[in-house]
Structure formats: structure tokens, C-alpha cells
C-alpha positions as semicolon CSV with decimal commas, in nm:
position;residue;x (nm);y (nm);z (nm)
1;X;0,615;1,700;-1,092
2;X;0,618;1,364;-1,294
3;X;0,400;1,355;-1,629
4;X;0,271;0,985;-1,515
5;X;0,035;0,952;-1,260
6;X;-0,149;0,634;-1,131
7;X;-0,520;0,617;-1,153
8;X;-0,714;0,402;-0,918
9;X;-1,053;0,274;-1,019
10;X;-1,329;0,329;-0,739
11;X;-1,695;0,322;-0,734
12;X;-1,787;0,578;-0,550
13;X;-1,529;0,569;-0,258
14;X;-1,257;0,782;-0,477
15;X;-1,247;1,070;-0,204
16;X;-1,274;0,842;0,064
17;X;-0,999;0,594;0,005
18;X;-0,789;0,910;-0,132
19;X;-0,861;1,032;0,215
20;X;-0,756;0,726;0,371
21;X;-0,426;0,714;0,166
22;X;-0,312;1,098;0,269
23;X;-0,333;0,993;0,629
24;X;-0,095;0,719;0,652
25;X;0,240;0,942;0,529
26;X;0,465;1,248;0,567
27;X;0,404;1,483;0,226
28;X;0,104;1,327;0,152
29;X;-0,250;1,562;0,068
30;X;-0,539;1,587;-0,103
31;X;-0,463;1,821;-0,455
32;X;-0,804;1,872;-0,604
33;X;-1,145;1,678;-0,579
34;X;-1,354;1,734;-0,913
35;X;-1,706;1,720;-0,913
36;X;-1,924;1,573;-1,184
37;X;-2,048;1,815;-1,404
38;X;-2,380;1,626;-1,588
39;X;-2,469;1,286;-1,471
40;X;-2,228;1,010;-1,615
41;X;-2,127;0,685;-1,576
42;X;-1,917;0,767;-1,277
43;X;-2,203;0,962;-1,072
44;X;-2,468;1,172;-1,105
45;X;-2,393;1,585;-1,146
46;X;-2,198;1,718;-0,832
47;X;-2,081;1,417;-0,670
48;X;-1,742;1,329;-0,671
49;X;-1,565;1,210;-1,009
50;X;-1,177;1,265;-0,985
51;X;-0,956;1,281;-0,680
52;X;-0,607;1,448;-0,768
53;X;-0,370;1,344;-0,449
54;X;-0,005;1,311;-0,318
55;X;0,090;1,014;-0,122
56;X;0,438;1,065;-0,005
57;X;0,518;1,284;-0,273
58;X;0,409;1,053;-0,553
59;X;0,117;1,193;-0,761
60;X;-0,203;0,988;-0,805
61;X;-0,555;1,009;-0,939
62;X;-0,883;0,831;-0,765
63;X;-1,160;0,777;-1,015
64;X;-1,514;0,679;-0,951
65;X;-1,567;0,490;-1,268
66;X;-1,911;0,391;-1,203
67;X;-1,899;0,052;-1,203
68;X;-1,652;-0,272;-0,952
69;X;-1,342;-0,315;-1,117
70;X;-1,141;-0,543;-0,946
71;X;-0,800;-0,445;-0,777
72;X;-0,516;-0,700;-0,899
73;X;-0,179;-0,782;-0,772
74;X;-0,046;-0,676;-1,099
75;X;-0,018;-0,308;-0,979
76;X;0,076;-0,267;-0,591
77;X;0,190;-0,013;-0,358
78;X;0,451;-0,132;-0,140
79;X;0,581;0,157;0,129
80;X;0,968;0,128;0,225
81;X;0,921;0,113;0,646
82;X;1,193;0,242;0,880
83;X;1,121;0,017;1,125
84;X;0,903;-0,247;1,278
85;X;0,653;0,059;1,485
86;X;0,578;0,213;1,088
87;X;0,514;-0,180;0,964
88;X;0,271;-0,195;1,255
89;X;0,082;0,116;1,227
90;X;0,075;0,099;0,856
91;X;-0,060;-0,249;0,864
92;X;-0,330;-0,178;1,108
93;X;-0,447;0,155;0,946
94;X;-0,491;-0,072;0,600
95;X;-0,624;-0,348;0,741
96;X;-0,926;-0,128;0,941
97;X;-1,279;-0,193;0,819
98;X;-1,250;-0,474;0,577
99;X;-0,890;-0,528;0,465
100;X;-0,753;-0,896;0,441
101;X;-0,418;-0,982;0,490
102;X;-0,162;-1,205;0,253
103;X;0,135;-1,332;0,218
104;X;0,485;-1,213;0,253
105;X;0,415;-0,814;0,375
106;X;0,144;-0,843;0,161
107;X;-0,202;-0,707;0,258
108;X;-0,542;-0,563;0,110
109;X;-0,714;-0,258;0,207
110;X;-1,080;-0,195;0,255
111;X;-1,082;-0,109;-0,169
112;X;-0,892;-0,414;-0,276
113;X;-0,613;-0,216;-0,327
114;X;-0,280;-0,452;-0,273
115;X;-0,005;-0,313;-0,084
116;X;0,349;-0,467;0,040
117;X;0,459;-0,308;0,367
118;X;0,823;-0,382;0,387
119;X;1,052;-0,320;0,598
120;X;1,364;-0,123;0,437
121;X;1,583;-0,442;0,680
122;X;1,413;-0,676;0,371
123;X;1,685;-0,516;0,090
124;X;1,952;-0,461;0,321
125;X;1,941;-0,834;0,416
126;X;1,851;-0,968;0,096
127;X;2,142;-0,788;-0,061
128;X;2,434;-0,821;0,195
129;X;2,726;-1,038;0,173
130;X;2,597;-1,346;0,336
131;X;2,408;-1,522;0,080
132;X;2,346;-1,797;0,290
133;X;2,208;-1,524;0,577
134;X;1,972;-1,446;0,275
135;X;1,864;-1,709;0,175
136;X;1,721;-1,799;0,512
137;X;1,567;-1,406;0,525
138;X;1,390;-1,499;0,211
139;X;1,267;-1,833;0,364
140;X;1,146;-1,621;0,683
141;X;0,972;-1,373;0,452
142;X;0,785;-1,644;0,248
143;X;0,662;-1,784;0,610
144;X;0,572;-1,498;0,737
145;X;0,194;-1,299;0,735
146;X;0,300;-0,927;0,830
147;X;0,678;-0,894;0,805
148;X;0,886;-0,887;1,154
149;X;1,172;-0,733;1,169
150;X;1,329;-0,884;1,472
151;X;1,225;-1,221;1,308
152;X;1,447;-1,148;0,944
153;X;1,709;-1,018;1,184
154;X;1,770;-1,338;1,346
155;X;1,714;-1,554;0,994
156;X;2,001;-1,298;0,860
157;X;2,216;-1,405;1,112
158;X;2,103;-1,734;1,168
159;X;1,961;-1,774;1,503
160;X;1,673;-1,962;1,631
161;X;1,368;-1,874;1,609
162;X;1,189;-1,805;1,950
């Protein structure tokens, strides 16, 4: 278990977005909720302060601080896709109820939380021999809302777009 875990600022919707989180991936659950003991800042005594959770085996914390702070690009979460169905379904389940979409596999959730949802074809392009293949993957990826596989395929190899 790592000694470093990421703590996300919430007020009031720690459980629930830590809830939303542990349904989207494989070894991914909710560790401990802890309740507030007086009233504080972050709640009044028994509602939820601290959310200890695993999100595909990563360890992270869910705090209702009491107060909006606001989610920056600075810190993201991007998730490594297999392939185009996991970009999809990912996407969708982040964008439900509120989330915003950005640029480049870039999207916001419900919380403001940013998140990159990449397909693992991004690095293996980006890195392989044709650098001239790449460039034009990195020009597709810059164009592009939600990232499409198929599309950074045919950039890669230099094909026209449909």
C-alpha cells in the first residue's frame, strides 16, 4: 500500500462522488467512510467527513471540507483505455448529470473533477517510429473532443479522414 494518497476536496458529495468513482473500474471499492464526530467545518456530527477508497488499485481520500473549492487542471486523473468501447463508457458515465466536456480526451465530471480518458493507441502512436505518423496523431488529438481511436489510427498512418 503506497504512503501517499490523493485527497479530493468535496462539499458534501465525498461519499457520493467516491461512489461514483468505484463504479467505473476493475479493483476499485469503497475502504472506509468516517463519520463526523462533533459538528465541524466539514458537517455537522454523524454525517459524512472522510471517504477512504480504491480506484483501480490506487488509494484515495474524499473529504467534505465544508466549503466549494474549485477543481483545477493542475491535478487530473487520466485512465489508460484498452480500447475505443472503455473510452465510450467511461466518457458517458463522467459526463452523466452535469459533467462538461474539453479538449483533447479531456472532460469534467459532475464535481469538477478533470479527467483525461485516453486511449492506451495515444502512447503507442505518439512514440512509434514514424515521427511524421505522430505528428499528425498529435494534430488529430488537439482537434478532437472525446478521443477516437479509429480516427488516430488513420492520422498514424496517414489516411483521410472520412
Amino acid at each position: 500500500m503506497s504512503k501517499v494518497s490523493p485527497c479530493l476536496w468535496f462539499n458534501g458529495e465525498a461519499e457520493e462522488a467516491a461512489n461514483l468513482y468505484v463504479s467505473l473500474l476493475p479493483d476499485s471499492r469503497i475502504e472506509t467512510v468516517q463519520k463526523n464526530v462533533i459538528d465541524s467545518p466539514g458537517g455537522k456530527a454523524g454525517t459524512v467527513l472522510l471517504v477512504e477508497f480504491t480506484l483501480a488499485g490506487q488509494r484515495f481520500m474524499a473529504l467534505n471540507g465544508g466549503m466549494k473549492m474549485e477543481h483545477t487542471h493542475a491535478v487530473s486523473f487520466a485512465i489508460d483505455c484498452v480500447d475505443q468501447a472503455e473510452v465510450d463508457r467511461l466518457w458517458a458515465a463522467l459526463l452523466a448529470n452535469g459533467g462538461k466536456e474539453e479538449q483533447c480526451g479531456w472532460l469534467r465530471d459532475r464535481y469538477g473533477v478533470a479527467w483525461q480518458i485516453v486511449p492506451m493507441a495515444v502512447r503507442r502512436y505518439l512514440a512509434g517510429p514514424d515521427a511524421a505518423g505522430a505528428a499528425r496523431v498529435m494534430q488529430a488529438v488537439l482537434g478532437m473532443i472525446k478521443l477516437d481511436v479509429e480516427g488516430l489510427r488513420k492520422a498514424y498512418e496517414g489516411e483521410a479522414a472520412a
